[in-house]
C-alpha positions, 0 to 999 in steps of 0.5 A: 290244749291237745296233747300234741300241742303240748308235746310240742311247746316242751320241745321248743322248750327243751331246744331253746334251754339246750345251748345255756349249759354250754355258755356258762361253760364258755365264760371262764375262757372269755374272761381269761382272754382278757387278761392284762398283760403284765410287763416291767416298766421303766424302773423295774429291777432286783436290788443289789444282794451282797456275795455273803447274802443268805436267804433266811425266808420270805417276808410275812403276809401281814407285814406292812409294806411302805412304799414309793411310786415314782410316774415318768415325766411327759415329753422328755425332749421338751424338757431336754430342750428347754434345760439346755436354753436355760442353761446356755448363756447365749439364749435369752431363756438362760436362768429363766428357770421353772416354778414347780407349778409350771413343772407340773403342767408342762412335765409332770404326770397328767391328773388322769395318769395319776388317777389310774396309778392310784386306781390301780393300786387301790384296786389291789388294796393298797392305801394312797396318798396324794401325789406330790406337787411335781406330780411325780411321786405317790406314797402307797402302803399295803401289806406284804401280800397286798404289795405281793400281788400288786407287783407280781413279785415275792418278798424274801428275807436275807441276812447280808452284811451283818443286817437282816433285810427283806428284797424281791428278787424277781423284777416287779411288773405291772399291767401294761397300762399302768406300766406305762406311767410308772418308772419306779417303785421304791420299797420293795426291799430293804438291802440299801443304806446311805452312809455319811462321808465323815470322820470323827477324831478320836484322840484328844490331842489337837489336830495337825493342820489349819482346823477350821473355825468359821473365822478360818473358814471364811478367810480361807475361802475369802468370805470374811468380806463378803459377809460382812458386807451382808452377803452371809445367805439372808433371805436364803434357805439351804435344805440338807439331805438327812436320814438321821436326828440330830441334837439341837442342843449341839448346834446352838453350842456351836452358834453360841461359842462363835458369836453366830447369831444364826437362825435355828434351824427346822426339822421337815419330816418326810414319810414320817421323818426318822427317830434313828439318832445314829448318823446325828454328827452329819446332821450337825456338821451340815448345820454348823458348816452353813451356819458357819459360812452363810450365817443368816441363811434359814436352814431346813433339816429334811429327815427322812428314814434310811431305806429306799421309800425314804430317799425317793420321798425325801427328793421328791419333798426337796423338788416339790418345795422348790427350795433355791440350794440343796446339801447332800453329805449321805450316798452309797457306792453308784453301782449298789443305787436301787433308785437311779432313774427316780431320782434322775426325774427328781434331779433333773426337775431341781435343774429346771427349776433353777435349785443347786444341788451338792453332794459328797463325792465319798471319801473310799478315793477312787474305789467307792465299792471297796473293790474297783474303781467307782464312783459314789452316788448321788454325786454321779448323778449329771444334774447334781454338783459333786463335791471332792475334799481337799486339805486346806492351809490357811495364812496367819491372817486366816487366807488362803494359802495352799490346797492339795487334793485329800487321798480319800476324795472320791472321784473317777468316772460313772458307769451309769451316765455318760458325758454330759453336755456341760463336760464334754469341752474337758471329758472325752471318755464317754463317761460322766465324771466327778467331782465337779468342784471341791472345798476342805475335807481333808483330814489335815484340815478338819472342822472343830464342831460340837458333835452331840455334846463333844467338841471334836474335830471331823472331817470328810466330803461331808463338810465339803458339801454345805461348805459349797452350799452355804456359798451358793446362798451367800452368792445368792443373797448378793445376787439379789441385791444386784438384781441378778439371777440365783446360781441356779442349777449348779453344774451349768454355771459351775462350767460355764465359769470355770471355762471363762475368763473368770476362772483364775479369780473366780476358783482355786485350781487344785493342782496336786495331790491323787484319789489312788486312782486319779491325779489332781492337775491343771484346770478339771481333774478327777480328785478335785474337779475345777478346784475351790472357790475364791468367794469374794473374786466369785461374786465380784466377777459374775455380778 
């Protein structure tokens, strides 16, 4: 080869190799070009922090971080159609409710959505669980970096009413696709707590007032019949809300001394149950109440841990396993709730699927926060049946003699909902009001129950709830005797009889009585709702 060919071939080589340092140079402005966009999703906020809060510093790098993943349902409308045919008497789809399969393929997360949450959060290094049956919820956990980063936010500690607890106080985003899937994510701090509506007495005189026994109890509400007859929630299951253990040793004490021949109930443990024992009379009065009530019922204790995870994981079991009647006796002040619209979806699914739900209205009256006229939460929810407490006084024949309004109950109007659809016939402030009905939980008619060992009498909103719950499955068995539909989802059927020419039998109408913000009156009120029920003339006149 010349030299002149030579020298040639080395510039053509020098020419093609000119441009290569400036593409690798060019790469990393590619590359950030194409960044997911972050946004914050449906859900996505900062938690309530109290005034005295603190900040005490951030969250370690390493610590675990459980958290709860709840995923929009798909076709909001659908679903809004179809919940009002089934709930309208006049359509043939009415109590034609939905099985939690049906649910899933119709409302919930498609299989593809779930897999790209998932990969997305696996991504980050985050582990994953199964979705739920709904296909609404995914369990994830991750170290608090992990997590960090995941959601673009920093964990911070505070100190706040007396606890040490860790919040994000920037709202958690993520990557538009995934975003757009997601309507929550529960976790993310630790500030909020649910406490149980009840009193516990603490002098060892007896009580004033009707102190009620399962005898008392079921005249009062004119079940002694009724169970007798077998309508006592045989082939029914009543789940309870709780964020506590209980003694199994005290309930069996309380089914033993009563002669109740109730089934023991069984522990469901959801994201990993809880070993806390502090709230363990709630757990005992739910139990006792139901098996004092609807005595052949099987009752089902879901115990989940007091925190955010715990109360999104715990809805999301309850839907999921379909289960026909639902207790709550455990809430906080709405205006504090950090998991609205998760457990809204949870709510609204339970309705579809034909579950009754009760929950404790609070027993703070009026003023749920301690300071302004409020309501308690998940009693506020549209989908869930609020129960107000009442002072009952009972005949020397056990009846029912008399109810006025407890000066705790809590009750007013929501400032999260508005009027729903059920309400509006007797609700015209635009706001969505409770309670919806109300039972015995009044302190001048307390249960005496075996609390943890100790026979006392205890009281509060928290026995009007599976007070309610327990009729729920007693109707429930005489409807399938009747080959009749379930009571369904609580607040439809509720209304539609209370508005019916059923209600003077059907209910009591509580008409006395105030919560320091509101007055009980004729027909619904803001203390006592539509009042209590009258269980034999209930079921006599809907079956």
């Amino acid at each position: 080869m010349s030299v002149s060919s030579s020298r040639r071939i080395r510039r053509t080589l020098g020419v093609l190799a000119a441009p290569l340092p400036v593409l690798v140079l060019a790469l990393p402005v590619a590359h950030a070009a194409t960044a997911p966009t972050r946004v914050a999703f449906a859900g996505s906020s900062t938690p309530h922090l109290a005034s005295d809060t603190v900040r005490t510093g951030s969250v370690a790098a390493t610590t675990q971080v459980p958290l709860e993943i709840s995923l929009k349902p798909r076709d909001q409308a659908g679903l809004d159609a179809f919940l009002r045919e089934v709930s309208d008497p006049a359509s043939p789809q009415y109590k034609h409710y939905l099985t939690v399969p049906q649910y899933a393929a119709a409302y919930g997360a498609t299989d593809a959505q779930i897999a790209e949450v998932a990969k997305y959060l696996r991504g980050q290094g985050l582990s994953v669980g199964a979705a739920t049956a709904n296909h609404l919820t995914l369990a994830a956990s991750g170290t608090a970096a992990q997590v960090e980063k995941a959601f673009g936010v920093q964990l911070n500690t505070f100190h706040t009413a007396g606890r040490d607890v860790f919040a994000n106080t920037t709202a958690p985003t993520l990557p538009a696709d995934v975003a757009s899937v997601v309507s929550g994510v529960a976790g993310l701090s630790t500030t909020s707590i649910r406490t149980a509506a009840n009193h516990v007495d603490s002098n060892a005189a007896p009580h004033a007032g009707t102190v009620l026994t399962p005898t008392k109890a079921r005249g009062g509400y004119n079940l002694t019949s009724s169970i007798s007859a077998g309508d006592n929630g045989s082939g029914q299951t009543v789940s309870l809300v709780e964020f506590s253990a209980y003694s199994a040793s005290a309930v069996s004490a309380y089914n033993s001394k009563y002669s109740l021949g109730a089934p023991a109930a069984t522990v469901v443990k959801v994201d990993g149950g809880t070993t806390d024992t502090s709230g363990s009379v709630e757990d005992e009065l739910d139990i006792e109440v139901v098996n004092a009530l609807a005595p052949k019922a099987n009752v089902k204790v879901y115990e989940a841990p007091n925190s955010d995870a715990g109360e999104v994981a715990l809805y999301a079991a309850l839907v999921s396993a379909d289960v026909p009647v639902i207790s709550s006796s455990w809430g906080e002040p709405e205006n504090q709730e950090n998991n609205l619209a998760s457990d809204d979806a949870d709510f609204k699914e339970a309705a579809a699927q034909g579950q009754s739900v009760f929950a404790a209205s609070g027993d703070s009256g009026a003023k749920d926060d301690g300071s302004s006229l409020s309501v308690d939460y998940p009693a506020s929810d549209p989908y869930v049946s609020g129960v107000g407490g009442t002072n009952l006084t009972v005949s020397s024949s056990n009846a029912w003699s008399s109810e006025t309004g407890w000066s705790d109950s809590g009750g007013g109007q929501s400032d999260k909902w508005s009027t729903p659809s059920f309400q509006t016939p007797v609700n015209s402030s635009g706001h969505r009001e409770v309670p919806d009905v109300s039972a015995a939980g009044g302190d001048s008619s307390p249960w005496y129950i075996d609390a943890d060992g100790s026979w006392t009498d205890v009281w509060g909103t928290s026995a009007a709830a599976p007070n309610w719950a327990a009729f729920a499955a007693d109707y429930n068995t005489a409807a399938g005797k009747a080959g009749k539909a379930k009571f369904g989802y609580a607040n439809s059927f509720l209304y539609t009889v209370a508005r019916s020419s059923a209600y003077s039998s059907a209910f009591h109408d509580v008409k006395s009585g105030n919560n320091g913000g509101y007055n009980a009156g004729t027909g619904y009120d803001e203390v006592t709702g539509w009042g209590s029920y009258n269980g034999g003339k209930f079921i006599a006149a809907e079956l």
